[in-house]
Each structure stands twice: as C-alpha cells, then as structure tokens.
DONU-59649 format. One record per residue (C-alpha): y, x, z; residue in one letter; residue number from 1. Coordinates in steps of 0.25 Angstrom, whole numbers, padded with zeros to 4 digits. Layout:
Y = Y&X = X&Z = Z&res = A&n = NUM
...
END
This chain:
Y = 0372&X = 0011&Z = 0381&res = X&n = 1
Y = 0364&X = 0014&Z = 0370&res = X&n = 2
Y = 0361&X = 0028&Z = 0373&res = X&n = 3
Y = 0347&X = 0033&Z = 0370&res = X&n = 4
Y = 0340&X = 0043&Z = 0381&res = X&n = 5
Y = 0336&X = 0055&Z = 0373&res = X&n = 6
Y = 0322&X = 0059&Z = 0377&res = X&n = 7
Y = 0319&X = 0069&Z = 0390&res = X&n = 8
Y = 0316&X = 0082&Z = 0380&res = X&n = 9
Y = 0330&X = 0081&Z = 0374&res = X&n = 10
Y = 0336&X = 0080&Z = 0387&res = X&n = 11
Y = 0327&X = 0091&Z = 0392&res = X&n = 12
Y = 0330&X = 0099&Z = 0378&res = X&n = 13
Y = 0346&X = 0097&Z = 0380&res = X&n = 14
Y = 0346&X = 0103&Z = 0396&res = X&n = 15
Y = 0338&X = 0113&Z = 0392&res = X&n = 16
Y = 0346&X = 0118&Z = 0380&res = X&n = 17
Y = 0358&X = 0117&Z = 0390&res = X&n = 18
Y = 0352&X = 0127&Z = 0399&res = X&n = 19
Y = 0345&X = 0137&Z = 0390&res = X&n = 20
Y = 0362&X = 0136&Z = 0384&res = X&n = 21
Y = 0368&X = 0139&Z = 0398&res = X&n = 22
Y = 0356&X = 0150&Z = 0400&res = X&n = 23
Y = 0359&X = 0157&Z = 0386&res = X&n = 24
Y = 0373&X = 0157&Z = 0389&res = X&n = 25
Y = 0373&X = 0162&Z = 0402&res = X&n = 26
Y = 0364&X = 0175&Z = 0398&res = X&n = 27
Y = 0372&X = 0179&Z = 0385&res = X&n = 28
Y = 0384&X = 0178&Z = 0395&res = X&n = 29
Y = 0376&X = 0187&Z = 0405&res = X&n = 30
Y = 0372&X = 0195&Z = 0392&res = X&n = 31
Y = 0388&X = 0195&Z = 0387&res = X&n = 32
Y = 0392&X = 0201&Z = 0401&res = X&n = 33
Y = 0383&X = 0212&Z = 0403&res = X&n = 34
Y = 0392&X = 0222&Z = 0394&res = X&n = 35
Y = 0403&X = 0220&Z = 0403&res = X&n = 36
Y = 0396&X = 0218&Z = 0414&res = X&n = 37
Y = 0392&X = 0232&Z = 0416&res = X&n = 38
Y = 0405&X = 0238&Z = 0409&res = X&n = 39
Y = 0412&X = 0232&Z = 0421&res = X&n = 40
Y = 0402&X = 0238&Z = 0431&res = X&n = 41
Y = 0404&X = 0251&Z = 0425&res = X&n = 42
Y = 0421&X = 0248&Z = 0426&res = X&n = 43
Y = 0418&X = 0247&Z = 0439&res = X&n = 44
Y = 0410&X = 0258&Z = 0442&res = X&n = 45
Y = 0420&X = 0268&Z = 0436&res = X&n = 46
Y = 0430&X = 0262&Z = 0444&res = X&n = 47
Y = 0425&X = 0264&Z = 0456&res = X&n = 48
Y = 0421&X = 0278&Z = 0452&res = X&n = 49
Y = 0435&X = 0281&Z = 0448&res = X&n = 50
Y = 0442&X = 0275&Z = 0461&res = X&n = 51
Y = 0432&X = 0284&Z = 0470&res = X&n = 52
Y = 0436&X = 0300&Z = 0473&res = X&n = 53
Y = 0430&X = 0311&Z = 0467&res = X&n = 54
Y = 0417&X = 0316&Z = 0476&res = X&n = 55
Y = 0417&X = 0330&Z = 0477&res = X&n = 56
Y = 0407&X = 0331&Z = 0490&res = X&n = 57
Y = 0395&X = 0322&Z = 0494&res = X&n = 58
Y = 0403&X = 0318&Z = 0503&res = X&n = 59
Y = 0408&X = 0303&Z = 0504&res = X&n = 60
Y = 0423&X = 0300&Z = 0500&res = X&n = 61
Y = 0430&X = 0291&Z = 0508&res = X&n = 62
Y = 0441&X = 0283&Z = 0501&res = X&n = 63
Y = 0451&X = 0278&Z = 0509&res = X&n = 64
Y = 0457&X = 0265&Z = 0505&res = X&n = 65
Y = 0470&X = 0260&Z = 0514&res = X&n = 66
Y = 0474&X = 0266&Z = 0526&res = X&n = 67
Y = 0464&X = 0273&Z = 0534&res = X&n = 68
Y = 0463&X = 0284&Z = 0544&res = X&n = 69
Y = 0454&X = 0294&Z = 0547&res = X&n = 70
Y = 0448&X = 0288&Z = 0560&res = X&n = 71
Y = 0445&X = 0276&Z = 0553&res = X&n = 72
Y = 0439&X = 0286&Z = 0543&res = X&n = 73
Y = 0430&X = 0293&Z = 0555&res = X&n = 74
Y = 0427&X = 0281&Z = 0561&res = X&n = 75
Y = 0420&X = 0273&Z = 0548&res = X&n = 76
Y = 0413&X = 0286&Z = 0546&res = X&n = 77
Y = 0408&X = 0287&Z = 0561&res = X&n = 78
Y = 0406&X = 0272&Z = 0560&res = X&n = 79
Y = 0395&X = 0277&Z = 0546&res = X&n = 80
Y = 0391&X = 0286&Z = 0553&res = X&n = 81
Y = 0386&X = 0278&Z = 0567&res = X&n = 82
Y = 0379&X = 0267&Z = 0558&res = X&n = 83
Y = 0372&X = 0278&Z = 0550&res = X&n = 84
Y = 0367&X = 0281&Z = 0563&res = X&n = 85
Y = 0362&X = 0270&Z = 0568&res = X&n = 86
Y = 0356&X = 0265&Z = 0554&res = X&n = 87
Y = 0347&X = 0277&Z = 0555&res = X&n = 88
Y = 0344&X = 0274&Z = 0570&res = X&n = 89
Y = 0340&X = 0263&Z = 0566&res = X&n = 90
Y = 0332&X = 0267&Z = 0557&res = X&n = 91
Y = 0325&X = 0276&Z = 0564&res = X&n = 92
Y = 0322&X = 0266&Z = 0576&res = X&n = 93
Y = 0315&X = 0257&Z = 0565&res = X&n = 94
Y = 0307&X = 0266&Z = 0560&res = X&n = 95
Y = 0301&X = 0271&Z = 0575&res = X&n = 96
Y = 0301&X = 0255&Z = 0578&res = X&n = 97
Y = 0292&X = 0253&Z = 0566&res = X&n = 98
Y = 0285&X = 0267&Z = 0570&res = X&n = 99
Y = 0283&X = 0259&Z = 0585&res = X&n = 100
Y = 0278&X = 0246&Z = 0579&res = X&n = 101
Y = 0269&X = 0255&Z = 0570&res = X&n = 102
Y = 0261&X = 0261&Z = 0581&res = X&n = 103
Y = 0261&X = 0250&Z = 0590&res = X&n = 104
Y = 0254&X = 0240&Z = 0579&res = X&n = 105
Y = 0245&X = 0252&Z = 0576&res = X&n = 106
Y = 0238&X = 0256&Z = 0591&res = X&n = 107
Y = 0230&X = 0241&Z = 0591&res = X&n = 108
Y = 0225&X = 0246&Z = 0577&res = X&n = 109
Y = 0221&X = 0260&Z = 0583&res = X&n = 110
Y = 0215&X = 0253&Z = 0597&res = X&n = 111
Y = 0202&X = 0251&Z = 0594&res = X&n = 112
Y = 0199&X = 0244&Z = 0608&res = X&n = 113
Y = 0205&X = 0233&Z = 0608&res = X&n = 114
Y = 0198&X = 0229&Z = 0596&res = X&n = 115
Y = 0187&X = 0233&Z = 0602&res = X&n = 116
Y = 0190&X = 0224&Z = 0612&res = X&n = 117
Y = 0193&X = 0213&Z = 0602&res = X&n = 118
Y = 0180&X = 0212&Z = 0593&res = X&n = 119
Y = 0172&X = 0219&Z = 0604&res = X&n = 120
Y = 0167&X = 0232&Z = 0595&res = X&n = 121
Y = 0166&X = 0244&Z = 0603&res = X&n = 122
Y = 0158&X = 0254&Z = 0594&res = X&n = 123
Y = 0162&X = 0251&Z = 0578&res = X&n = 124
Y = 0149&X = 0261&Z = 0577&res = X&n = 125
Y = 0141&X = 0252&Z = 0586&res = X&n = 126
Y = 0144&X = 0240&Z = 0579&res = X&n = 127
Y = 0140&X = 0246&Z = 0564&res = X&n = 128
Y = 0130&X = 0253&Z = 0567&res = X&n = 129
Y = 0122&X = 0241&Z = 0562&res = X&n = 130
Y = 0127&X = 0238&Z = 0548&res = X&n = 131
Y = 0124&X = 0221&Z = 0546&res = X&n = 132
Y = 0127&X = 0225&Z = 0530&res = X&n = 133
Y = 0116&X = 0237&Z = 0528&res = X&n = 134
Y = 0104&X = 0234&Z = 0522&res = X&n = 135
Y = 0091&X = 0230&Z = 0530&res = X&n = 136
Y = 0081&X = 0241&Z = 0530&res = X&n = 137
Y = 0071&X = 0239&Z = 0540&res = X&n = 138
Y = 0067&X = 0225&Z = 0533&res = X&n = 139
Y = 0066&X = 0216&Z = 0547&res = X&n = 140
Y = 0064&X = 0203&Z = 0544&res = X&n = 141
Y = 0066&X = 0195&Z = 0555&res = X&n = 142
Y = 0058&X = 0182&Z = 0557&res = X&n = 143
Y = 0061&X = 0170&Z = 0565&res = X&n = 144
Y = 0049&X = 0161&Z = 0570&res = X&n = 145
Y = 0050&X = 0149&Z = 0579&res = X&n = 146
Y = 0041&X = 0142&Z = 0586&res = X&n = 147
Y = 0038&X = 0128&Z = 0582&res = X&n = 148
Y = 0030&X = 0118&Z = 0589&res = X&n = 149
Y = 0025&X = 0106&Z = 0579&res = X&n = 150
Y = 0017&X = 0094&Z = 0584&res = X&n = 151
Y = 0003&X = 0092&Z = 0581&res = X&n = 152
Y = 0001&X = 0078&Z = 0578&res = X&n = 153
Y = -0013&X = 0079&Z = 0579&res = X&n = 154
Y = -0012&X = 0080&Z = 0595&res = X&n = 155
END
C-alpha cells in the first residue's frame, strides 16, 4: 500500500529506453542477416540457372514439366500469340483515340468565330489600333464645365 509513484520523467525515461532496446535490436538483427541474406539469393539464382537448358539459339526453350503433348504445346503458343495481338491493337486504338480527342479539343482553339461571337471582337487589328497604354502626344486636356445657377439674395 505504500508504494511511492515515481515522477512522470522516469516513467517516460523507462518506456522510452524499452524502445530505443527493441529498435537497436531489431536493426543489428537486420544488420546480422544481410550476409546471408544475399548468399542465399545468390544459391538461389545459381540454382535456377543450373536446372535451366543450355541456350544455344535466341530462341525460347520450352521446358516441359509432366506429361504434355504437342498440341497442347501449339495451342499455349497460339494462345501467346493471339493476346500479343490483341495487346498491340489495343494499343494502337489508344493511341488514335487519344490522336481523335486531340484534334477534337484543339478545332474550338483554332475557330476563331465563335470567340468572335463570344466577346464580340471582330477585327483584333481594329480593336488595337488605339493602344490605352501609349503615351499621350497630342497634349488634349479636356475640361468639363457645368452650369450653375446661384441665387442672388439681393433680389
């Protein structure tokens, strides 16, 4: 019952040491495994190059694992063959549909009437052909009088 509450910084101190613990030894773990780590990939590598044929043409080698026959073979290869082909249609028709949508965004930025319509310019040249930003050289100075009537009080 008499159990004293350490203060808040020793509690703090105490979790923190048990994580900075667990992160230490998880990285010199990490650090430990890298040797074989990478031995092992390399095993496996050579394995795999071992178990494969020896290629003497560019062409592919098919290994046959299990009981197979050669028009299951010549069916595989045709069904390659048909998805190459229809990858590259595929491909193609994309890229003429982005061709399309291309030139169909881009003819309302080469028509120049319907912006003509839309703000109502029809000569660019008519409508600079006074410049509101060049200096003033002819010096007009306009004035503005009005008339004013005022009440003589001695009437």
């Amino acid at each position: 019952m008499n159990q004293q509450v350490s203060p808040w910084y020793i509690r703090f101190g105490r979790l923190m040491s048990g994580i900075a613990s667990s992160v230490i030894r998880t990285t010199v773990q990490y650090f430990k495994n890298i040797p074989s780590r990478a031995i092992n990939h390399f095993r496996t590598w050579m394995n795999e190059k071992k178990r494969l044929p020896k290629r003497t043409s560019p062409n592919r080698i098919y290994v046959l694992v299990g009981y197979t026959t050669q028009s299951q073979i010549d069916r595989r290869f045709r069904k390659a063959k048909y998805i190459h082909l229809i990858r590259n249609l595929l491909l193609v028709g994309i890229v003429a549909l982005l061709l399309i949508l291309g030139y169909r965004s881009l003819i309302p930025l080469i028509d120049s009437d319907r912006y003509q319509q839309m703000i109502g310019i029809k000569d660019v040249g008519e409508m600079t052909k006074n410049d509101p930003f060049e200096p003033d050289t002819t010096e007009k100075v306009v004035t503005f009088a009005t008339e004013s009537t005022s009440v003589d009080e001695s009437d």
